[in-house]
SESEPA-561546 format. One record per residue (C-alpha): z, y, x. Coordinates in nm, 2 decimals. Layout:
N
PT,Z,Y,X
...
***
This chain:
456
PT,0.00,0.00,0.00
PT,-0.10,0.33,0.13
PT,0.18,0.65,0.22
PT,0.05,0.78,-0.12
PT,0.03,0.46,-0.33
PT,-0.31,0.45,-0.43
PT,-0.47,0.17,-0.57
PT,-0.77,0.35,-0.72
PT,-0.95,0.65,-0.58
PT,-1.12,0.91,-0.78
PT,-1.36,1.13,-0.59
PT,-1.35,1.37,-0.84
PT,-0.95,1.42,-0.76
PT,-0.90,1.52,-0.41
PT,-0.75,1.83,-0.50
PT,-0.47,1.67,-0.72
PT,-0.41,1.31,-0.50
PT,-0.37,1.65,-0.22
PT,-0.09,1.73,-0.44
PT,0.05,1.45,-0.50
PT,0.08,1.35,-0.14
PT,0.23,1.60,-0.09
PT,0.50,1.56,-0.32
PT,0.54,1.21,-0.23
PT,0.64,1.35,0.12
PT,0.91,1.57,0.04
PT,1.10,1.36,-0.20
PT,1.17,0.94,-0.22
PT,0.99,0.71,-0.45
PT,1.17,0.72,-0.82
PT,1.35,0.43,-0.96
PT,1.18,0.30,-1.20
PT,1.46,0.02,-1.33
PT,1.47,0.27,-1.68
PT,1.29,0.02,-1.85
PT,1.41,-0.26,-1.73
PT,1.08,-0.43,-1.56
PT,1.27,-0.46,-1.28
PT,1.61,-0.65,-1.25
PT,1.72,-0.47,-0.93
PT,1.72,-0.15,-0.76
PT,1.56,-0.36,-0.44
PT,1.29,-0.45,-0.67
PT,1.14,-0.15,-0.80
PT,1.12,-0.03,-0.41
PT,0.89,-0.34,-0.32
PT,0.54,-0.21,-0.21
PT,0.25,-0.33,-0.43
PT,0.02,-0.59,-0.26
PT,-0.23,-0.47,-0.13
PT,-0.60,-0.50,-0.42
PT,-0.90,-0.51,-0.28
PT,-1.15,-0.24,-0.15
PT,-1.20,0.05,-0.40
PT,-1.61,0.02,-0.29
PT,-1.66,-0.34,-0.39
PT,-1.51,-0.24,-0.75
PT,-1.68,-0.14,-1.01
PT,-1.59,0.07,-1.39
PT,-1.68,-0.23,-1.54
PT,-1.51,-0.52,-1.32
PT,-1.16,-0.64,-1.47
PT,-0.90,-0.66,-1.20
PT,-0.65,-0.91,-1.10
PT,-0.35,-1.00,-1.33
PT,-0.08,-0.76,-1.23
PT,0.26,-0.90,-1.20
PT,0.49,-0.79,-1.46
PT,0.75,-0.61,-1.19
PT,0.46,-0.37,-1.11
PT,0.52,-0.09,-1.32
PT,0.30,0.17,-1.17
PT,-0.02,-0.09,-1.25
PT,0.17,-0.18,-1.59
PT,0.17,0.19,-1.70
PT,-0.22,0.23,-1.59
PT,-0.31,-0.08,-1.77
PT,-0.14,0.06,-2.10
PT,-0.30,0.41,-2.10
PT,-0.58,0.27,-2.05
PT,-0.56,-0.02,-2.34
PT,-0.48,0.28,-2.55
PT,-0.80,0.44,-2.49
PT,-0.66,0.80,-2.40
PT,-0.85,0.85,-2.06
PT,-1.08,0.54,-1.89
PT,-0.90,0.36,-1.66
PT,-1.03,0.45,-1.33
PT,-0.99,0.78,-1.44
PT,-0.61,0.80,-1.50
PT,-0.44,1.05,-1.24
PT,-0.21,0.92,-1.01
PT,0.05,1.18,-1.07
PT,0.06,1.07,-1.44
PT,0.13,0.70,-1.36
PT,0.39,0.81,-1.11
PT,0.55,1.00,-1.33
PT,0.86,0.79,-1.49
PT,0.93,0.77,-1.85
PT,1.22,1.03,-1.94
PT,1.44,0.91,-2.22
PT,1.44,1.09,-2.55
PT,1.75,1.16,-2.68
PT,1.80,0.96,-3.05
PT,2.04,1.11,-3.32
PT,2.36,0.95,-3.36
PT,2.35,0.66,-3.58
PT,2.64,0.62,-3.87
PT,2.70,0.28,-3.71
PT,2.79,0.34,-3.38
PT,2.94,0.13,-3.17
PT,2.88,-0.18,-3.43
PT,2.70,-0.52,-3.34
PT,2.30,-0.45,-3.37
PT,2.29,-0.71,-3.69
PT,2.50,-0.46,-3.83
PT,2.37,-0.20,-3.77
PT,2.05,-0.27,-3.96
PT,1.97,-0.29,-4.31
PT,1.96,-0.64,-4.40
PT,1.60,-0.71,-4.58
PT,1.67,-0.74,-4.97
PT,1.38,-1.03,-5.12
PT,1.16,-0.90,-5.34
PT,1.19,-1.05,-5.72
PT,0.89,-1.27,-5.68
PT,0.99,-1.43,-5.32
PT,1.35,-1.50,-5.50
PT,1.25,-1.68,-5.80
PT,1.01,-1.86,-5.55
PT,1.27,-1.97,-5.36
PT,1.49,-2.08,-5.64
PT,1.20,-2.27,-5.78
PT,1.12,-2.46,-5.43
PT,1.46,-2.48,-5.39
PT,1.55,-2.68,-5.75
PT,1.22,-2.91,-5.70
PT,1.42,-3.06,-5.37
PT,1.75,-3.08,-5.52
PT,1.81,-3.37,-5.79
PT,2.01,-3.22,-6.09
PT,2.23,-3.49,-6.23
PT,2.14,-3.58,-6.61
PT,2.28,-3.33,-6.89
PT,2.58,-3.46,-7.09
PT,2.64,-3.43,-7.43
PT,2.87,-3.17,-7.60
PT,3.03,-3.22,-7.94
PT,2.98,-2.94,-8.17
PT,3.20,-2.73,-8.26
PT,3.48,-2.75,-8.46
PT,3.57,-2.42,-8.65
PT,3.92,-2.35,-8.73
PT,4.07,-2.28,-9.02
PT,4.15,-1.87,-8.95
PT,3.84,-1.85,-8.82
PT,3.67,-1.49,-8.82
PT,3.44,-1.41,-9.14
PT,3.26,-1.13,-9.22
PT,3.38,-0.92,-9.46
PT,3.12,-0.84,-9.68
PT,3.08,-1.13,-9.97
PT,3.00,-1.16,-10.28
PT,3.22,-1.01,-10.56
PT,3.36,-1.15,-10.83
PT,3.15,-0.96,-11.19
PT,3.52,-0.78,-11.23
PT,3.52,-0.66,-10.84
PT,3.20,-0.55,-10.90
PT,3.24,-0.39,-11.21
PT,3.54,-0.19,-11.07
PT,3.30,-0.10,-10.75
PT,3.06,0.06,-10.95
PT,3.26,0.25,-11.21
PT,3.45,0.37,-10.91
PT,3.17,0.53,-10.71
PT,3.08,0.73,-11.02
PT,3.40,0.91,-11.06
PT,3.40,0.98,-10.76
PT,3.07,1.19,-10.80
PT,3.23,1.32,-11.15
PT,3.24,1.70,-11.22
PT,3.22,1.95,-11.50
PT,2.86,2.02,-11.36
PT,2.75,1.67,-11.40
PT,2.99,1.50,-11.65
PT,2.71,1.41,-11.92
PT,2.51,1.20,-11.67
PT,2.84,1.04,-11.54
PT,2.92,0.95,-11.88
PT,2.58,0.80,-11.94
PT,2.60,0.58,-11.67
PT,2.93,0.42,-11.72
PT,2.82,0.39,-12.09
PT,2.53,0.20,-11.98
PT,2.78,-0.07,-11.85
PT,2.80,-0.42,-11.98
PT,3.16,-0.47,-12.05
PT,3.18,-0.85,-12.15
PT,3.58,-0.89,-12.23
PT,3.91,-0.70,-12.26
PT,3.98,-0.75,-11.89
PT,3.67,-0.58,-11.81
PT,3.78,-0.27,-12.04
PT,4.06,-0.23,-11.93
PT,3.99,-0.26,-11.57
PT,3.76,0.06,-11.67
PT,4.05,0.25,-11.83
PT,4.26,0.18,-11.56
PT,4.02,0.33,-11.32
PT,3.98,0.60,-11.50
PT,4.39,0.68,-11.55
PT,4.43,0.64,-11.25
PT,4.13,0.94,-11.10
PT,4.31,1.19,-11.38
PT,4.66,1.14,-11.25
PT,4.57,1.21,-10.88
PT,4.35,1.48,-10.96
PT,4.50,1.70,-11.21
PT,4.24,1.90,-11.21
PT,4.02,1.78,-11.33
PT,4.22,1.62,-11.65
PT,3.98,1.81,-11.93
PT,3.69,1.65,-11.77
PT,3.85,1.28,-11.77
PT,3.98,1.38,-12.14
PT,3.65,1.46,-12.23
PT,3.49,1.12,-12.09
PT,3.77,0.91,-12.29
PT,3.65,1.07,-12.59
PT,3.28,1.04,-12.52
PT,3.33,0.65,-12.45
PT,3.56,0.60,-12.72
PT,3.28,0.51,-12.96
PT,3.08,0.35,-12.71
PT,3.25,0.05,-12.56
PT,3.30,-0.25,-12.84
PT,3.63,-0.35,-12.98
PT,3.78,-0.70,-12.91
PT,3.98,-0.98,-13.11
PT,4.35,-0.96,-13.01
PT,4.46,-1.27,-12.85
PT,4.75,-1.32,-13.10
PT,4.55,-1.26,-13.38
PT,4.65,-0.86,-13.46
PT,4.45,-0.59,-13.49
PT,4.10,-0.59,-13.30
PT,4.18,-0.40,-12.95
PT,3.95,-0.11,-12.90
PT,3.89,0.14,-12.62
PT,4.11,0.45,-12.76
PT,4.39,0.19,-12.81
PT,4.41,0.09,-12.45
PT,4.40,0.43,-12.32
PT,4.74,0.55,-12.55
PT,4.89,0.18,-12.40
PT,4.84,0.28,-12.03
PT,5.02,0.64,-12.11
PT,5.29,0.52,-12.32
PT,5.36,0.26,-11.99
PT,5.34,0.54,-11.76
PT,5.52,0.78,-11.98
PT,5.80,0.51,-12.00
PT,5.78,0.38,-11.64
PT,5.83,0.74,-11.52
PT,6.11,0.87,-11.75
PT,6.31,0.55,-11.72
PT,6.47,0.71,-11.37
PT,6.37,0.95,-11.08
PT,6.59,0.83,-10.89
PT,6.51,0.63,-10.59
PT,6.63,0.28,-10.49
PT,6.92,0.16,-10.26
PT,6.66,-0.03,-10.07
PT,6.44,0.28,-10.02
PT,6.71,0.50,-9.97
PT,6.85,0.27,-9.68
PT,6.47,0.25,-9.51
PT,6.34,0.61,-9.55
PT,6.48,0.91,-9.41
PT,6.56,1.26,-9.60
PT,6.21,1.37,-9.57
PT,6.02,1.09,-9.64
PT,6.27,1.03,-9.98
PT,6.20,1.40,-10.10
PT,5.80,1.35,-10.06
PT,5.85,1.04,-10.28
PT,6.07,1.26,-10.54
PT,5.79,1.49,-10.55
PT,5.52,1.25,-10.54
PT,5.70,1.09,-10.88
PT,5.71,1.41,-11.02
PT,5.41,1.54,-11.00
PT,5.25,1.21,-11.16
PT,5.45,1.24,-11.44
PT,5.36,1.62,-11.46
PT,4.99,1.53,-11.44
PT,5.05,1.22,-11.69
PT,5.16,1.49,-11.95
PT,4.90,1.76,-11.90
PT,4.64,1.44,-11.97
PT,4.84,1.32,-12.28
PT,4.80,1.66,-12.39
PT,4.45,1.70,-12.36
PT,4.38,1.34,-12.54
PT,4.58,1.55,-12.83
PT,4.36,1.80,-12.80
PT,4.04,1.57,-12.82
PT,4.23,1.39,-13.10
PT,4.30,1.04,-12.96
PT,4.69,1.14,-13.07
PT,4.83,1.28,-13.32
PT,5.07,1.57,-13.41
PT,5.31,1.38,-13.45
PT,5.27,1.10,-13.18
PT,5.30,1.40,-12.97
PT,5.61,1.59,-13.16
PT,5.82,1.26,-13.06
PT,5.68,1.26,-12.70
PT,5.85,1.64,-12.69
PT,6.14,1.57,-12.88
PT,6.24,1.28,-12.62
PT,6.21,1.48,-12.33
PT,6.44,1.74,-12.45
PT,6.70,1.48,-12.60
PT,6.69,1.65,-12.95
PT,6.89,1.41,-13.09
PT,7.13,1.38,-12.80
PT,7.27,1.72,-12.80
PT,7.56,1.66,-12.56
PT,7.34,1.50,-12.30
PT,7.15,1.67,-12.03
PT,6.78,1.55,-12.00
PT,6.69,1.51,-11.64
PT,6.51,1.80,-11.47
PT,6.23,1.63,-11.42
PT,6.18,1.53,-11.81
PT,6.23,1.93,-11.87
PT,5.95,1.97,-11.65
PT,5.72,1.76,-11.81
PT,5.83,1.90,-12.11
PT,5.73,2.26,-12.06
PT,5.40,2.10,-11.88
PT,5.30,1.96,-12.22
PT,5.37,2.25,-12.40
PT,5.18,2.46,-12.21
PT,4.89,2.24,-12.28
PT,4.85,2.18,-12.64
PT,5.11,2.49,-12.80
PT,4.83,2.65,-12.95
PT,4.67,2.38,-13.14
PT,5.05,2.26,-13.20
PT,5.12,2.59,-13.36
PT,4.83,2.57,-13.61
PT,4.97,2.26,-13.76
PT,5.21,2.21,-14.00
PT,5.32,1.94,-13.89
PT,5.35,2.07,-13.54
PT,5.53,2.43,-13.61
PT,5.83,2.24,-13.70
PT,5.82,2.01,-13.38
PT,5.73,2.29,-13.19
PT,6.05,2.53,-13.37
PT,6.28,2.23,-13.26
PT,6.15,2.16,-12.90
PT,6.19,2.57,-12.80
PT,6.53,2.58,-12.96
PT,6.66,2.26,-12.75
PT,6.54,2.43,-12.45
PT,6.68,2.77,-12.47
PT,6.99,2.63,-12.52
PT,6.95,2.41,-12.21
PT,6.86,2.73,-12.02
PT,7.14,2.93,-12.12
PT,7.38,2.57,-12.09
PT,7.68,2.60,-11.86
PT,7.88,2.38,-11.62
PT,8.22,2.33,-11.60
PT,8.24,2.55,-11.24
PT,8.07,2.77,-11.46
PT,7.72,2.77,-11.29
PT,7.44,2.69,-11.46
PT,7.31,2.34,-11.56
PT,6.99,2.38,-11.42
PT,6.84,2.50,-11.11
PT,6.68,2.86,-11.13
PT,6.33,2.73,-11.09
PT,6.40,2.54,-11.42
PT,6.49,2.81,-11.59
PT,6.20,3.01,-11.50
PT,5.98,2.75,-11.61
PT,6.15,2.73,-11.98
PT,6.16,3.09,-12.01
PT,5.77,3.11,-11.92
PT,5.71,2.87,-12.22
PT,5.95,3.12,-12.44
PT,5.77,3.38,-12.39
PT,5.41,3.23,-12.37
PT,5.48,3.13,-12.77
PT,5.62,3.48,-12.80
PT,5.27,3.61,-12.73
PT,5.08,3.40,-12.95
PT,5.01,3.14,-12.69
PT,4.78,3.37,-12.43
PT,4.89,3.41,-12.05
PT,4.74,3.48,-11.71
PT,4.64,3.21,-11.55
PT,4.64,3.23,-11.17
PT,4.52,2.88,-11.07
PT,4.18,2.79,-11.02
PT,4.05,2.55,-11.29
PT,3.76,2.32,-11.29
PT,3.45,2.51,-11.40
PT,3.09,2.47,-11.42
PT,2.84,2.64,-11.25
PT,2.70,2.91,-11.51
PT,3.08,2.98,-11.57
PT,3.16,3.11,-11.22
PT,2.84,3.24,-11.23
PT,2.93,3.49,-11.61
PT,3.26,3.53,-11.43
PT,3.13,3.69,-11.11
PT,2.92,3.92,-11.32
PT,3.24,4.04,-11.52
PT,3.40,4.09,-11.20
PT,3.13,4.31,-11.03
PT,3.06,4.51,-11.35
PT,3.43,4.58,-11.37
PT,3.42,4.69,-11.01
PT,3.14,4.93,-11.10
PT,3.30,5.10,-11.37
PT,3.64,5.15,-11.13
PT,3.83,4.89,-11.32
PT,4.08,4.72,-11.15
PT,4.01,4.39,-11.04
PT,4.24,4.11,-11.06
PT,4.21,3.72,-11.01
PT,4.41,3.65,-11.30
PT,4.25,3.53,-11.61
PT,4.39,3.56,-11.93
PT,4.36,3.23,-12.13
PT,4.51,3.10,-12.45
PT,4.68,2.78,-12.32
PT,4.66,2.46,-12.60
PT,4.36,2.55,-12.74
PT,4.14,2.31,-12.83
PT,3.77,2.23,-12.66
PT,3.49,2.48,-12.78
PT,3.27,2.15,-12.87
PT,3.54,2.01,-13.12
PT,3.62,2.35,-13.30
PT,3.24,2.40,-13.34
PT,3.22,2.04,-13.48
PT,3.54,2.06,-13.69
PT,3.48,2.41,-13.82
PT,3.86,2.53,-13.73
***
């Protein structure tokens, strides 16, 4: 190997193999054990044997396998595989010149095993189920045994929805329609529970029941349950009694199921031992109330079934007389009966006081109860609470004035009602009237419908 270790001569390169040489003088030969084609330092410093002339070699001719150690002929050989310059061509300074080492960013797996720090190669879909497939043809799968079915248990899970019994049913339907039920839309209502098939007494009355039960919870709207009783009352057929009285008929269940109510209700207010001994203060004064106000809202419907007349005068003068103990004069009627006293009252007085028969039940009833108001303990307080009082006194002076009286609540009304009724009120707001959400009514009158038909 020559000083400047040439193994190919260019004559088109004097200037830069000048260069070179002269670089070669002034420093060492690099150490070219970076790549690791050479195990020792001792053997990248061994000269390169010596090739043969550069005049018997031509572009074309191939040359002599290199060995591997030889990294200045490696590095030739590779640029010129790669096509960049032709390989007789290649500077001497670039072979020379060793590979620097470019830095690499700093891997998140440092300093791990070189498995783990690659990302292990995740099979594709198709090269999985291929392998499964190859991998189940080779295996023998031992025959399948056979299961017993299954046994299913006596409180085994079942669906809730089944099929009704023709009662469930019937209740189901009549029940969705009172819910929908309104002054607004009362006649259709009507209609379509009329339009039901009742086949026996069990049947009827499941449909009375049903249709107690909306008007106590919703005293509101007791006129508009009234006024379905009475529309239905000549619809529905009557039925043989089972002992062989008088045929049961639709209006005679519906004064049953008050009467039991009415009874049921009056019998005490009082709550149990039991419940008394389970329920706290609270929970025993919101069953007081609760209690109450049924039987406040069982009246007010009794009332209105006078009013339609399902009762009469003087069904309804007893009712009265045995909430105020008329005949008992040195008793106290409860302060719930009083209540439900002055609640009926309130609801048919009017109509009451038209009737003969009913001024002298009426003349009775007030008497009894302004003697109650004005009755005395022996402390000397009064036998009944203020609010009491107030309540009698309103139904004194209510009859006073011929039965009319502001009425504050909201009742149910149908749309052109409000509709009339918000004229009024703008009109009287135009004319600088003052404007008041009272409404004066006379209380106990009856429905417009049955003094139109009746002619009274």
């Amino acid at each position: 190997m020559t000083a400047s270790g040439k193994i190919f001569k260019n004559p088109n390169t004097d200037l830069v193999d000048k260069q070179v040489a002269q670089r070669n003088e002034k420093k060492p030969a690099r150490d070219v054990s970076a790549l690791s084609l050479a195990t020792t330092t001792a053997d990248a410093s061994t000269e390169v044997p010596a090739t043969p002339s550069d005049a018997s070699m031509t572009p074309t001719s191939t040359p002599a396998e290199v060995p591997a150690t030889n990294f200045v002929e490696v590095r030739r050989q590779l640029l010129a595989y790669r096509n960049q310059v032709p390989k007789d061509d290649v500077p001497e300074y670039v072979v020379e010149v060793a590979p620097v080492p470019v830095p690499l960013p700093p891997s998140r797996d440092a300093g791990l095993p070189f498995r783990q720090q690659s990302e292990p190669i995740v099979p594709s879909k198709s090269s999985s189920s291929m392998m499964r497939r190859q991998m189940s043809a080779q295996v023998e799968r031992p025959p399948q045994k056979k299961v017993a079915p299954l046994v299913v248990s006596a409180n085994a899970w079942r669906p809730a929805a089944k099929k009704l019994s023709p009662e469930d049913e019937l209740k189901r339907q009549v029940q969705g329609l009172l819910n929908k039920i309104c002054p607004e839309n009362v006649a259709s209502i009507i209609e379509k529970i009329a339009a039901i098939e009742v086949q026996d007494i069990k049947q009827l009355e499941a449909i009375i029941e049903l249709m107690f039960k909306k008007a106590i919870t919703e005293p509101h709207y007791c006129e508009t349950y009234a006024d379905m009783v009475f529309s239905l009352k000549a619809v529905y057929p009557s039925f043989p009694s089972p002992d062989g009285g008088k045929p049961i008929t639709f209006k005679g269940l519906v004064l049953n199921i008050c009467q039991n109510e009415f009874e049921e209700l009056l019998a005490s207010n009082d709550i149990s031992a039991e419940q008394k001994a389970k329920l706290d203060e609270e929970e025993l004064e919101y069953m007081r109330k609760k209690r109450k106000d049924r039987m406040r809202a069982n009246m007010k419907f009794i009332g209105h079934l006078f009013l339609r007349q399902l009762l009469s005068a003087k069904v309804i003068g007893s009712v009265i007389c045995e909430l105020v103990l008329c005949e008992q004069v040195d008793d106290l009627p409860e302060e719930h009966a009083l209540e439900c006293a002055c609640e009926l009252l309130l609801a048919i007085g009017y109509t009451m006081e038209n009737m003969i028969a009913g001024q002298s039940a009426l003349t009775s009833v007030c008497g009894r109860l302004k003697e109650l108001m004005k009755r005395k303990l022996e402390n000397g307080k009064g036998a009944y609470c203020k609010r009491v009082q107030f309540m009698i006194q309103d139904v004194l002076d209510t009859r006073a004035a011929g039965w009319q009286k502001k009425v504050f609540k909201a009742a149910a009304k149908t749309k052109e009602e409000i509709r009339m009724e918000q004229e009024k009120e703008m009109s009287d707001k135009a004319k600088g009237k003052d404007v008041t959400k009272a409404e004066c009514v006379v209380t106990g009158q009856r429905p417009v419908y049955l003094s139109q038909a009746t002619g009274a």
